[in-house]
N, CA and C atoms as a LAMMPS dump frame, in Angstrom:
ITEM: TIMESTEP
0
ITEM: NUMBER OF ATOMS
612
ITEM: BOX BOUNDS ff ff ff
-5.0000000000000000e+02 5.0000000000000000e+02
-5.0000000000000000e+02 5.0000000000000000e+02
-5.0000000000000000e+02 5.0000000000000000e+02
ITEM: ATOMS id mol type element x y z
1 1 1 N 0.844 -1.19 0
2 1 2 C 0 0 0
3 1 3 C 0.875 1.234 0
4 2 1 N 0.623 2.282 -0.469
5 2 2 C 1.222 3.932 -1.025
6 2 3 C 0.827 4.114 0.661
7 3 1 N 2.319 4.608 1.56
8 3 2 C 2.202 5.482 2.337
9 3 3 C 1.668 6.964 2.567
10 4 1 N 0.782 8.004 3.374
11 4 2 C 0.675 8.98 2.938
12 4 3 C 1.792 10.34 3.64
13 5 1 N 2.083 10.682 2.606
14 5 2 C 2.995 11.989 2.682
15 5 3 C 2.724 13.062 3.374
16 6 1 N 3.661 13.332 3.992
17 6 2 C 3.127 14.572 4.684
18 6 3 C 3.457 15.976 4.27
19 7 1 N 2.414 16.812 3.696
20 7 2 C 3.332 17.677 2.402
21 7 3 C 4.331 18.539 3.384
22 8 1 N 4.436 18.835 4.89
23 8 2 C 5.525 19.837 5.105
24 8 3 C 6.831 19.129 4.568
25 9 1 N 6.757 17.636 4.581
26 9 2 C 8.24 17.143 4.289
27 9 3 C 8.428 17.086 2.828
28 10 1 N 7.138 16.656 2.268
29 10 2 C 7.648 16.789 0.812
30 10 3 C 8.088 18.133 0.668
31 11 1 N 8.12 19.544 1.026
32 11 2 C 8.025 20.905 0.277
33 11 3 C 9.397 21.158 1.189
34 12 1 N 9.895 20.488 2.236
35 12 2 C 11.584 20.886 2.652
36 12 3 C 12.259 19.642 1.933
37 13 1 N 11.907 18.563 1.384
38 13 2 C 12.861 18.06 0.479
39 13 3 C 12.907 18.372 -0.346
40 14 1 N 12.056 18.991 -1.267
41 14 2 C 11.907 20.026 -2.5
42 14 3 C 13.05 20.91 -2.467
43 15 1 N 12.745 21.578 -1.395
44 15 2 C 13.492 22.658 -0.792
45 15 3 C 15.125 22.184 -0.978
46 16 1 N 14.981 21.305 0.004
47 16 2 C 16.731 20.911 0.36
48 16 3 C 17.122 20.406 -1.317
49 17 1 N 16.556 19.793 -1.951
50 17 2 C 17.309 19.072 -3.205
51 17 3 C 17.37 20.299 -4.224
52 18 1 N 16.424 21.723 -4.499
53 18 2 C 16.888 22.248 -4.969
54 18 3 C 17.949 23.121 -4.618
55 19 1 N 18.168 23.41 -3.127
56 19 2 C 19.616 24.014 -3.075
57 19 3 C 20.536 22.877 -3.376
58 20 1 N 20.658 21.73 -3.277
59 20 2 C 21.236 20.889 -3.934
60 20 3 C 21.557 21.136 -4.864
61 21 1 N 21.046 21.367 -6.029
62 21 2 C 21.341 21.47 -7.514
63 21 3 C 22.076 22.522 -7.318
64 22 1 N 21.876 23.772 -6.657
65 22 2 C 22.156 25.531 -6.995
66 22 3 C 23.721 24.767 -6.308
67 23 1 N 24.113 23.93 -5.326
68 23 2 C 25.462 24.067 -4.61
69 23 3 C 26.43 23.319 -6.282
70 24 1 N 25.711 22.256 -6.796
71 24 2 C 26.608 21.502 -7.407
72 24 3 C 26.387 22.242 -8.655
73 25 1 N 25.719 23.607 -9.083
74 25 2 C 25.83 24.138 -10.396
75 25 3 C 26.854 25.237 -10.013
76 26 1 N 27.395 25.851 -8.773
77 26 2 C 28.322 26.487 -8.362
78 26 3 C 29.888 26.407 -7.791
79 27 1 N 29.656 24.817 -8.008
80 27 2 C 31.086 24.18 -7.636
81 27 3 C 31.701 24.508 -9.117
82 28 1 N 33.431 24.661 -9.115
83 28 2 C 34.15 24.784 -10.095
84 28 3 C 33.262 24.072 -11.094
85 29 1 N 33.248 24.706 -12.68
86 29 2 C 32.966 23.794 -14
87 29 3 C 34.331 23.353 -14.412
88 30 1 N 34.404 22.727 -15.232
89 30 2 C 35.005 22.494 -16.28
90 30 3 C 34.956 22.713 -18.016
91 31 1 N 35.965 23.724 -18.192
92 31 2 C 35.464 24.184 -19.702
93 31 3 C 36.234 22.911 -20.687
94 32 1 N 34.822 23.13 -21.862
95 32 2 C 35.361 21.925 -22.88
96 32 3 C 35.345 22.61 -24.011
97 33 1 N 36.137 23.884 -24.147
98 33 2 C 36.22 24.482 -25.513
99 33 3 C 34.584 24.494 -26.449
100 34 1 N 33.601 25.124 -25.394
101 34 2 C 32.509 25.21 -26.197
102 34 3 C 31.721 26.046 -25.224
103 35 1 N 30.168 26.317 -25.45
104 35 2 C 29.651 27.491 -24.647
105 35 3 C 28.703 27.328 -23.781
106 36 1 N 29.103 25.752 -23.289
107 36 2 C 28.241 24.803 -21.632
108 36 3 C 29.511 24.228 -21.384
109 37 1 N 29.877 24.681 -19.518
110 37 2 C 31.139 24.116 -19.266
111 37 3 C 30.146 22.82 -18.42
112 38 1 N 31.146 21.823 -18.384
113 38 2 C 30.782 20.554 -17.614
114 38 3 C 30.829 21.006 -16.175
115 39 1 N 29.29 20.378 -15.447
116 39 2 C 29.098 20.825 -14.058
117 39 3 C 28.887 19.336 -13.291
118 40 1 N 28.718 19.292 -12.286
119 40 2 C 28.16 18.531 -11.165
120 40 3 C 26.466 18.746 -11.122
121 41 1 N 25.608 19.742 -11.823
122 41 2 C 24.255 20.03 -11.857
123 41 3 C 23.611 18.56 -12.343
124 42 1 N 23.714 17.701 -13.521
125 42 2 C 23.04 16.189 -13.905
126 42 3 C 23.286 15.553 -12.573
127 43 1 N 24.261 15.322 -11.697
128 43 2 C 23.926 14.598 -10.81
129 43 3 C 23.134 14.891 -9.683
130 44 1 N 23.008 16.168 -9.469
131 44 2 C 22.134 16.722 -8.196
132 44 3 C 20.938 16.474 -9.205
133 45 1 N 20.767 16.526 -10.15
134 45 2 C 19.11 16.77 -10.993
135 45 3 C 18.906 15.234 -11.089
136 46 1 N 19.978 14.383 -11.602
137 46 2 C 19.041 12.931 -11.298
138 46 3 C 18.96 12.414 -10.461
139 47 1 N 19.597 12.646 -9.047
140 47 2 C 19.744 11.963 -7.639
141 47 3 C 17.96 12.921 -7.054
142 48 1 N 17.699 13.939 -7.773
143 48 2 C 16.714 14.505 -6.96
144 48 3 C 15.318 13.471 -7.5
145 49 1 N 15.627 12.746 -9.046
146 49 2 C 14.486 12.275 -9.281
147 49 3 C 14.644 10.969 -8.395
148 50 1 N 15.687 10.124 -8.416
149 50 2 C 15.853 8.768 -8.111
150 50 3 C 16.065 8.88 -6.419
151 51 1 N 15.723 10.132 -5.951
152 51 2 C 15.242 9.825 -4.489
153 51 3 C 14.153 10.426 -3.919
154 52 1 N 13.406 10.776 -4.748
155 52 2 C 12.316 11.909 -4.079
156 52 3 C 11.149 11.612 -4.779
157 53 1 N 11.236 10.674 -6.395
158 53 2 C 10.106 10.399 -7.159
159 53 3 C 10.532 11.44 -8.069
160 54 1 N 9.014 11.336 -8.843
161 54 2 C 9.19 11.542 -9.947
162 54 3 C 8.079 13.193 -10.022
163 55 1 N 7.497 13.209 -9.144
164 55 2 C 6.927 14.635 -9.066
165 55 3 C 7.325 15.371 -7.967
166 56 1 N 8.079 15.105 -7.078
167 56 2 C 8.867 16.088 -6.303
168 56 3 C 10.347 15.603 -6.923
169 57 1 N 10.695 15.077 -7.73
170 57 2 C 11.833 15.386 -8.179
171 57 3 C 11.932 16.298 -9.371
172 58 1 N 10.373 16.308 -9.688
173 58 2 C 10.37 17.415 -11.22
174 58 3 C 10.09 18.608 -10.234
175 59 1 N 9.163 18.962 -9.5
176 59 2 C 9.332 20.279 -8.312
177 59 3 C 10.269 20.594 -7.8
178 60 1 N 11.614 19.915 -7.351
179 60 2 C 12.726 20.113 -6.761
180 60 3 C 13.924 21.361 -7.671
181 61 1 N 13.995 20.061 -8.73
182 61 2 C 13.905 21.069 -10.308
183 61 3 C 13.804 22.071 -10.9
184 62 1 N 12.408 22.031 -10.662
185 62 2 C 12.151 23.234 -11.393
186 62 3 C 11.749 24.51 -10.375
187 63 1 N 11.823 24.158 -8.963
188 63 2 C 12.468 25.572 -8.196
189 63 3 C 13.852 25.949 -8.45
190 64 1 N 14.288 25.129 -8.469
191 64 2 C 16.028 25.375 -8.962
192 64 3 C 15.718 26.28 -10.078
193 65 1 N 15.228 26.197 -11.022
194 65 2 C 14.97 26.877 -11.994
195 65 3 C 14.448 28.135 -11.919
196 66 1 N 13.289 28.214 -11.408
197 66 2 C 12.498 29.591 -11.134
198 66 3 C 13.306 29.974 -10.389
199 67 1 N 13.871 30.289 -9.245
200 67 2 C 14.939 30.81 -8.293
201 67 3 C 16.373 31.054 -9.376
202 68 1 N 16.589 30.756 -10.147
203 68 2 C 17.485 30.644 -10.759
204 68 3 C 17.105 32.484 -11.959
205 69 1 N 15.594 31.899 -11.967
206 69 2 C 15.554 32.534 -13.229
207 69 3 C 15.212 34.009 -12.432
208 70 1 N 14.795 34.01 -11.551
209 70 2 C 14.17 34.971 -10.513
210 70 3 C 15.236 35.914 -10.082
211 71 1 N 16.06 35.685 -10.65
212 71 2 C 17.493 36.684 -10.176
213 71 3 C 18.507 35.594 -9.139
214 72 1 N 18.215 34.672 -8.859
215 72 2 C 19.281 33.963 -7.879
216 72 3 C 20.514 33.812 -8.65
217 73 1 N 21.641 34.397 -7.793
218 73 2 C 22.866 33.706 -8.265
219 73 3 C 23.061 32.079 -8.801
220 74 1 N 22.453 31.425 -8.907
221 74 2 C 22.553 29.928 -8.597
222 74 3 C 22.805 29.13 -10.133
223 75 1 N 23.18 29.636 -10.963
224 75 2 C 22.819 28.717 -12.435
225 75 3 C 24.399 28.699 -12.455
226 76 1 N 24.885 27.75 -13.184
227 76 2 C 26.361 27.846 -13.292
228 76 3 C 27.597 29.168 -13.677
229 77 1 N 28.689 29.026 -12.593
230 77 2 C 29.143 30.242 -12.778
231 77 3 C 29.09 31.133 -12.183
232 78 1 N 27.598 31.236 -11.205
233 78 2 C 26.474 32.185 -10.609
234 78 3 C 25.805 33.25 -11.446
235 79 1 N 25.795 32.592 -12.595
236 79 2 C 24.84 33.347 -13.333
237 79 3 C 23.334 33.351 -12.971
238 80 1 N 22.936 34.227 -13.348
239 80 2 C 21.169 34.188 -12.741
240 80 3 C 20.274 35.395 -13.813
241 81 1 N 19.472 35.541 -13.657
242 81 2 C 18.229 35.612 -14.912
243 81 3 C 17.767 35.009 -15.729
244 82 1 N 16.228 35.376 -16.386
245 82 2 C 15.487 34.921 -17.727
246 82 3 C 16.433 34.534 -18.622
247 83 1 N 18.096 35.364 -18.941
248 83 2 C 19.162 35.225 -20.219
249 83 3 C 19.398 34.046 -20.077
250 84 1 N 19.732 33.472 -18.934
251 84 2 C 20.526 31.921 -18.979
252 84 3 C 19.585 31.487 -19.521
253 85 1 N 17.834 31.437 -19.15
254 85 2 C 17.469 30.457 -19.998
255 85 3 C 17.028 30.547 -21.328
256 86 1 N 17.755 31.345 -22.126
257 86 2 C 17.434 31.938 -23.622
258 86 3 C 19.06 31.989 -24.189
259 87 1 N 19.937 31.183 -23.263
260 87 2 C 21.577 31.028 -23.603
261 87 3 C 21.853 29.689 -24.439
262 88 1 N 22.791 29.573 -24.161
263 88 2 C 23.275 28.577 -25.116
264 88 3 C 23.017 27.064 -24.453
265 89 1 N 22.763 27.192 -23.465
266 89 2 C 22.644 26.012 -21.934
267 89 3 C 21.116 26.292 -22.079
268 90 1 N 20.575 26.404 -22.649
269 90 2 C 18.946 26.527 -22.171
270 90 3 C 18.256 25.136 -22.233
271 91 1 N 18.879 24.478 -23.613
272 91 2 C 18.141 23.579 -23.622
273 91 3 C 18.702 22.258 -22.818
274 92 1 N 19.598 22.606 -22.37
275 92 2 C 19.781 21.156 -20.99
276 92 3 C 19.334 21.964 -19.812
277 93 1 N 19.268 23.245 -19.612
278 93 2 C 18.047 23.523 -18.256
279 93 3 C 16.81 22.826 -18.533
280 94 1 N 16.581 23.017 -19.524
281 94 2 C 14.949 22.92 -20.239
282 94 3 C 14.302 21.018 -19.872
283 95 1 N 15.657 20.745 -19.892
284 95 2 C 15.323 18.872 -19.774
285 95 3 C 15.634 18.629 -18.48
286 96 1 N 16.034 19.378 -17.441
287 96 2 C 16.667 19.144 -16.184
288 96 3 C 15.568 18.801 -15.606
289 97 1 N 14.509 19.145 -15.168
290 97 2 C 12.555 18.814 -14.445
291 97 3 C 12.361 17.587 -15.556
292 98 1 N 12.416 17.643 -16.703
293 98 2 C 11.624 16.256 -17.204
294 98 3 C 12.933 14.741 -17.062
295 99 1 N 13.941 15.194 -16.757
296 99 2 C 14.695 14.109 -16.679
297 99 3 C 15.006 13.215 -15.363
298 100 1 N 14.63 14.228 -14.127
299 100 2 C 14.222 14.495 -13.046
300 100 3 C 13.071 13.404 -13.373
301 101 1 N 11.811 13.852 -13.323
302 101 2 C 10.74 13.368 -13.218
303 101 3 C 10.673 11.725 -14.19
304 102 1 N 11.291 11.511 -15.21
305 102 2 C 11.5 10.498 -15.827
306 102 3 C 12.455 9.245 -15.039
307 103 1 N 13.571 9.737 -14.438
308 103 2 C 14.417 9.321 -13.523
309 103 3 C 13.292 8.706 -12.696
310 104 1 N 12.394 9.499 -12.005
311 104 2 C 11.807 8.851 -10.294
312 104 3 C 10.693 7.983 -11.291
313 105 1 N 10.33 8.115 -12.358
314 105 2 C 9.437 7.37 -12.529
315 105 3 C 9.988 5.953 -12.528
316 106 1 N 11.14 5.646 -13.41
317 106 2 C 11.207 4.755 -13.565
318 106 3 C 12.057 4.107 -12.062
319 107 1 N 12.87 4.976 -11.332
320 107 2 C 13.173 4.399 -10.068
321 107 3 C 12.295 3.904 -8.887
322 108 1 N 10.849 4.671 -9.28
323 108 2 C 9.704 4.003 -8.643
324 108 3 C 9.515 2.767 -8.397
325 109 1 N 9.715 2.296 -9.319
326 109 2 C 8.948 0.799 -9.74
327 109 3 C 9.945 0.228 -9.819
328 110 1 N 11.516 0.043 -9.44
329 110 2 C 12.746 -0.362 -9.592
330 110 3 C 12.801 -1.095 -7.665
331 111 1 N 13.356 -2.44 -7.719
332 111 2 C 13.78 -2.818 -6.286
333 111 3 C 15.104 -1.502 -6.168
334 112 1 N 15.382 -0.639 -4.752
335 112 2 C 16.117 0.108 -4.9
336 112 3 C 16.908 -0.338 -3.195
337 113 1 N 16.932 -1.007 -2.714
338 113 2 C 17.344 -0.878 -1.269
339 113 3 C 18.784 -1.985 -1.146
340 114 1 N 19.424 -2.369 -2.034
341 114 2 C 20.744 -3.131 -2.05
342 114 3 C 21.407 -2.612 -3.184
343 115 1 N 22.749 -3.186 -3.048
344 115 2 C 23.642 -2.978 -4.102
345 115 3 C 23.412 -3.256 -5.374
346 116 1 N 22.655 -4.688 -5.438
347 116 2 C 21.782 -4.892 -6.762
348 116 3 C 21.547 -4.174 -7.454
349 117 1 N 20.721 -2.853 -6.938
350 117 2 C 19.83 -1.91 -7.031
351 117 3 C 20.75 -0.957 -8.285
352 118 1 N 21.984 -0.924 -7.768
353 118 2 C 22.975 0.134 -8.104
354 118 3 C 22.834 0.17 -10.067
355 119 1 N 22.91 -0.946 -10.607
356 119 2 C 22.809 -1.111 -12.483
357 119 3 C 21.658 -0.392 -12.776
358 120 1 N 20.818 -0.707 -12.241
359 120 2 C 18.859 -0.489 -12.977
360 120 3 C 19.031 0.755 -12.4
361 121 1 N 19.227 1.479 -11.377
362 121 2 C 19.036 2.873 -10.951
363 121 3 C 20.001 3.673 -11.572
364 122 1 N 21.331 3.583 -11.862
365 122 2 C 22.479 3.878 -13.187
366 122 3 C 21.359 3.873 -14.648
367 123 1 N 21.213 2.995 -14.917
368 123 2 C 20.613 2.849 -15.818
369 123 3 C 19.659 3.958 -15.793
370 124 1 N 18.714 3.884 -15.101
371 124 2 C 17.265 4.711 -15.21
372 124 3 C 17.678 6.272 -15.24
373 125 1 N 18.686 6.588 -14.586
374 125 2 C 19.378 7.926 -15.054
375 125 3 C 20.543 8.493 -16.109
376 126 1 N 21.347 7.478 -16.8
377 126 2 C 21.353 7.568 -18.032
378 126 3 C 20.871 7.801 -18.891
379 127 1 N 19.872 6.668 -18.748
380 127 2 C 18.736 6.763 -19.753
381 127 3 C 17.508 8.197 -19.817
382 128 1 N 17.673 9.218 -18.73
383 128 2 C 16.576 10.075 -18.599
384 128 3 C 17.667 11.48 -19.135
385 129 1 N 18.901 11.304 -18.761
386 129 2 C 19.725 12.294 -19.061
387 129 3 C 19.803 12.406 -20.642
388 130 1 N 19.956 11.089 -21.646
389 130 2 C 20.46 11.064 -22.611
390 130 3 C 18.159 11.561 -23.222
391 131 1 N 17.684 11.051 -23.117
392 131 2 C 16.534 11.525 -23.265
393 131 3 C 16.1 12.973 -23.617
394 132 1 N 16.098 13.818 -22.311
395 132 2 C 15.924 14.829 -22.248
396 132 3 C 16.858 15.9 -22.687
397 133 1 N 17.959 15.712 -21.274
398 133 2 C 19.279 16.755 -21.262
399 133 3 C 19.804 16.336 -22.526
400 134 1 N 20.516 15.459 -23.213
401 134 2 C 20.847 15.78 -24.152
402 134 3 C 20.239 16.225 -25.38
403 135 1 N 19.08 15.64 -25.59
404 135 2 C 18.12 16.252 -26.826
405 135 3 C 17.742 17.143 -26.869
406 136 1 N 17.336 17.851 -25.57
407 136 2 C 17.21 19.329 -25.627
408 136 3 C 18.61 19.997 -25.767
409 137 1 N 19.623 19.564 -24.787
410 137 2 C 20.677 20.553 -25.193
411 137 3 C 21.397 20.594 -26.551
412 138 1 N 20.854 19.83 -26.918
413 138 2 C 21.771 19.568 -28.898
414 138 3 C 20.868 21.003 -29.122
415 139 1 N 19.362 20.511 -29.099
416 139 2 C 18.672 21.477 -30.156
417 139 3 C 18.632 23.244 -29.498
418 140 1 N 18.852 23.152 -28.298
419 140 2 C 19.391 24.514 -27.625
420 140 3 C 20.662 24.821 -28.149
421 141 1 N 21.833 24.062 -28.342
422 141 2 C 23.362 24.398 -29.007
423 141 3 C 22.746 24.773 -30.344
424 142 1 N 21.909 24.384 -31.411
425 142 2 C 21.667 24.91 -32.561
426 142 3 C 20.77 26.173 -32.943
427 143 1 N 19.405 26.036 -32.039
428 143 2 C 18.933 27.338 -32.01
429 143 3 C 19.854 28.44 -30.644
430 144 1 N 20.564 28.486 -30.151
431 144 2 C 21.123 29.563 -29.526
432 144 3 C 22.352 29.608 -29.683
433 145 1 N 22.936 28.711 -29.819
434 145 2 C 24.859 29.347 -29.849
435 145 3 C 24.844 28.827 -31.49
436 146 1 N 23.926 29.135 -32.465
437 146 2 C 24.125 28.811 -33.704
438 146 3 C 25.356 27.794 -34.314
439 147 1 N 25.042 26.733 -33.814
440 147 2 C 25.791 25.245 -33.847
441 147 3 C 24.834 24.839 -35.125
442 148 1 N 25.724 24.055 -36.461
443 148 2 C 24.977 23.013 -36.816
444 148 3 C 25.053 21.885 -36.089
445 149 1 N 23.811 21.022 -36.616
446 149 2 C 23.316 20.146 -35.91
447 149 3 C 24.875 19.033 -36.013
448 150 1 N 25.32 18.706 -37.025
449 150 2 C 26.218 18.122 -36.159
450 150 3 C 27.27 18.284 -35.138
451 151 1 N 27.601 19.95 -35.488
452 151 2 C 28.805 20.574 -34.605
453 151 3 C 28.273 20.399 -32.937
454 152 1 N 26.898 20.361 -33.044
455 152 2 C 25.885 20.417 -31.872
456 152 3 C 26.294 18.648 -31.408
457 153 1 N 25.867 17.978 -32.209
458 153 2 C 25.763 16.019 -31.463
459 153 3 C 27.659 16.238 -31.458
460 154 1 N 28.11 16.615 -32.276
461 154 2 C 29.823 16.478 -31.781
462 154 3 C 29.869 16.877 -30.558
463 155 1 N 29.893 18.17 -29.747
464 155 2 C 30.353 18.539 -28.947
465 155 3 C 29.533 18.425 -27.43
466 156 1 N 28.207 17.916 -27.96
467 156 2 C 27.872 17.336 -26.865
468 156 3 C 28.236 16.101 -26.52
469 157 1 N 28.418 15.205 -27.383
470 157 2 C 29.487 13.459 -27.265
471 157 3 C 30.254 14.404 -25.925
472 158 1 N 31.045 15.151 -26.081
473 158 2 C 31.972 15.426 -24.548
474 158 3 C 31.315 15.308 -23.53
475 159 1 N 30.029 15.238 -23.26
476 159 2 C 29.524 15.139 -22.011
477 159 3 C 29.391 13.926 -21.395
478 160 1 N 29.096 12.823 -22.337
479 160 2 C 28.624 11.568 -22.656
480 160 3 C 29.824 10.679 -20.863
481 161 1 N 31.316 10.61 -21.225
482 161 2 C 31.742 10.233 -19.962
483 161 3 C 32.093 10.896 -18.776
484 162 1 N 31.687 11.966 -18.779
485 162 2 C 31.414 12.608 -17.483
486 162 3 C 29.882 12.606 -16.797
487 163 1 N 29.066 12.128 -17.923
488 163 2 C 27.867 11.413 -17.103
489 163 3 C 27.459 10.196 -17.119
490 164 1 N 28.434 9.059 -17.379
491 164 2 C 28.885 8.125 -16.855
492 164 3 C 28.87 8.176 -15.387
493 165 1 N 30.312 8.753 -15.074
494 165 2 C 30.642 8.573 -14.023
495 165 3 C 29.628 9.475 -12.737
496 166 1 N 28.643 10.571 -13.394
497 166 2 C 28.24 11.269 -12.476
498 166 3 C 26.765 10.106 -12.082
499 167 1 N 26.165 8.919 -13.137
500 167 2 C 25.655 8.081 -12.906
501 167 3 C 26.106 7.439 -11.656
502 168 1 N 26.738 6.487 -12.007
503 168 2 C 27.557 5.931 -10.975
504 168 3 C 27.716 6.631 -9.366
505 169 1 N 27.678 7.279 -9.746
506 169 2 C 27.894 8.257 -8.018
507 169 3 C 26.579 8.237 -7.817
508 170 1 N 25.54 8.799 -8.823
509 170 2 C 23.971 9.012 -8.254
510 170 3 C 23.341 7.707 -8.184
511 171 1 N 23.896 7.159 -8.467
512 171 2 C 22.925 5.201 -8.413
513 171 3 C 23.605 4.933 -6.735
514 172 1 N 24.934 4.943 -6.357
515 172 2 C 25.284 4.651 -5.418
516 172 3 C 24.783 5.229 -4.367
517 173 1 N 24.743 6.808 -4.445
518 173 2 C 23.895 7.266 -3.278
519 173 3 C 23.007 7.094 -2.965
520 174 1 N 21.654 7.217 -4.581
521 174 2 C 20.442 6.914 -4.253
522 174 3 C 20.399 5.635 -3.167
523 175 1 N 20.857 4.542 -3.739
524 175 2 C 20.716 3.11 -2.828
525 175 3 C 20.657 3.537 -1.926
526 176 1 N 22.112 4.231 -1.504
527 176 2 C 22.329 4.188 0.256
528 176 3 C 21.177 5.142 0.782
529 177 1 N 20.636 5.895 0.584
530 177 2 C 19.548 6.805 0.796
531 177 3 C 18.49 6.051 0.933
532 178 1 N 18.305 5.271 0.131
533 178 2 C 16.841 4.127 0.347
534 178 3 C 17.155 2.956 1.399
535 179 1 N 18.144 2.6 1.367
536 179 2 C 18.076 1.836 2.591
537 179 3 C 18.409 2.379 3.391
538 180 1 N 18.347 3.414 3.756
539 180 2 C 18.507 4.256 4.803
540 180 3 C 17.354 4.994 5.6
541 181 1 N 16.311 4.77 4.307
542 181 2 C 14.957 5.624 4.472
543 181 3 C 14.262 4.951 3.822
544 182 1 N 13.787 3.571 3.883
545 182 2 C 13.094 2.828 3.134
546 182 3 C 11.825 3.305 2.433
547 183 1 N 11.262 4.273 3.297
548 183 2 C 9.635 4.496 3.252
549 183 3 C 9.548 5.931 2.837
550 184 1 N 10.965 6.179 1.82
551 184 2 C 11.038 7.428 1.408
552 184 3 C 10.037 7.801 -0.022
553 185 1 N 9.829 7.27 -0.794
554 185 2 C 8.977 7.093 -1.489
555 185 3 C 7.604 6.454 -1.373
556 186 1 N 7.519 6.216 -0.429
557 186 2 C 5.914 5.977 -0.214
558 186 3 C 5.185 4.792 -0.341
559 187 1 N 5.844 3.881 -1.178
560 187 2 C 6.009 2.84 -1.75
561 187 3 C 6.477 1.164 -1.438
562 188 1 N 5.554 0.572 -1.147
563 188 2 C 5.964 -1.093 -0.626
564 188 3 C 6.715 -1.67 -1.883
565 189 1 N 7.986 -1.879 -1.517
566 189 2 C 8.687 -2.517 -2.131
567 189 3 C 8.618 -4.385 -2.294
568 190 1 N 7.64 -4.414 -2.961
569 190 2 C 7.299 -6.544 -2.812
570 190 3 C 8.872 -6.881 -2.969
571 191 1 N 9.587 -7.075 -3.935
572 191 2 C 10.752 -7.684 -4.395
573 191 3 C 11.778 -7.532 -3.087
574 192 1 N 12.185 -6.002 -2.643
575 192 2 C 12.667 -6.122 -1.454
576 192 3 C 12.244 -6.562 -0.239
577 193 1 N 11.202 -6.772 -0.042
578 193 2 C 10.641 -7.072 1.185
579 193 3 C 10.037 -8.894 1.615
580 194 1 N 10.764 -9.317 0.726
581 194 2 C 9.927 -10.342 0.251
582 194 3 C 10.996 -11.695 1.523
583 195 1 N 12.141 -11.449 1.407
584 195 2 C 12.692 -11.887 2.479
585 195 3 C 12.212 -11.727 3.639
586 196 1 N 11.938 -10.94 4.153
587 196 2 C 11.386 -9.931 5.24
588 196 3 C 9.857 -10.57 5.703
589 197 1 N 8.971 -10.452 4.841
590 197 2 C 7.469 -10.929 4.803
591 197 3 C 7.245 -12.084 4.915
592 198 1 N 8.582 -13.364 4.809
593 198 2 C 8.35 -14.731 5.146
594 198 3 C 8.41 -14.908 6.522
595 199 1 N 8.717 -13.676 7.29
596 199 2 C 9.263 -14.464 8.49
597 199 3 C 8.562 -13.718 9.515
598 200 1 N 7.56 -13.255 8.842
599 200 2 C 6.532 -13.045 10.203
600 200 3 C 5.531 -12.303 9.141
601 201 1 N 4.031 -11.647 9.791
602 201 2 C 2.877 -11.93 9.08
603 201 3 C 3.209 -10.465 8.594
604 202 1 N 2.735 -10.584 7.246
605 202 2 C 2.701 -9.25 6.114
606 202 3 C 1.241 -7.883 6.903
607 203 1 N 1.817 -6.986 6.978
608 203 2 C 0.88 -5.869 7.93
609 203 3 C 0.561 -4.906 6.569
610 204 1 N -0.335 -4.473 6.782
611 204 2 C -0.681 -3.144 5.21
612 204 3 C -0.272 -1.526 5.796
């Protein structure tokens, strides 16, 4: 059975995961000779879907965003205004809430509370990054920093193993976060619990 939420906590994890994003879009970038330097922001944006779900991980998001756009220092660099999101980076802001929200969907329904866990939850944020963030940010590199479309899929390929590895870090945490907080998502886990439920009587 779906636990019920209590919205003050959903709206301070909102809270806490979007200063999340604003800390890891303000840590040093890395420039790759093009006009989006490589950040730490994909991993705060898919760790917010693959631990919070898939609609407070798209809310988490996309306060990051409005606060962002609202004048906050917080977008990479500490840039802040409406410009960033009409820049050359717009269109991987633009996928950051739906990749988010794609992430928790599919980590929903994923066993997440062992090491097991760690491939399919990698996976499910790969797969939401290359989805969104990259498809939007190609077609943002072509309509705003006037990239052709291939100069655009070339120079985004550079991102490709640095979110590898920023996977890998967000699959690992998520886990440890869920078995840490089992009942963080709301959600009876049958597959995990299934050890558990043999050895004394199943409660709803």
């Amino acid at each position: 059975m779906t636990a019920r939420r209590n919205p003050g906590t959903d709206i301070a994890l909102i809270a806490a995961f979007a200063a999340l994003i604003a800390v890891c879009a303000l840590l040093p970038a890395i420039k790759v000779g093009g006009p989006v330097p490589i950040t730490l922001q994909t991993f705060a944006v898919l760790l917010s879907g693959a631990v919070l779900g898939m609609r407070r991980g798209f809310f988490a998001t996309l306060l990051y965003l409005a606060a962002g756009a609202a004048g906050l220092p917080i977008f990479s660099g500490g840039a802040a205004g409406l410009a960033v999101l009409v820049g050359p980076s717009a269109g991987y802001l633009i996928g950051f809430p739906l990749a988010a929200a794609l992430c928790g969907f599919i980590v929903e329904r994923l066993p997440r509370r062992s090491l097991a866990s760690v491939p399919s939850i990698f996976a499910a944020g790969f797969f939401s990054s290359i989805v969104f963030i990259h498809t939007f940010g190609v077609i943002g590199l072509v309509l705003r920093a006037d990239m052709s479309w291939q100069a655009a899929f070339t120079f985004d390929a550079t991102f490709y193993p640095g979110d590898i590895i920023k996977n890998i870090a967000m699959a690992l945490v998520a886990t440890a976060v869920h078995r840490a907080f089992p009942d963080l998502l709301g959600r009876q886990e049958a597959k995990d619990s299934t050890p558990v439920a043999q050895e004394g009587t199943l409660t709803a």
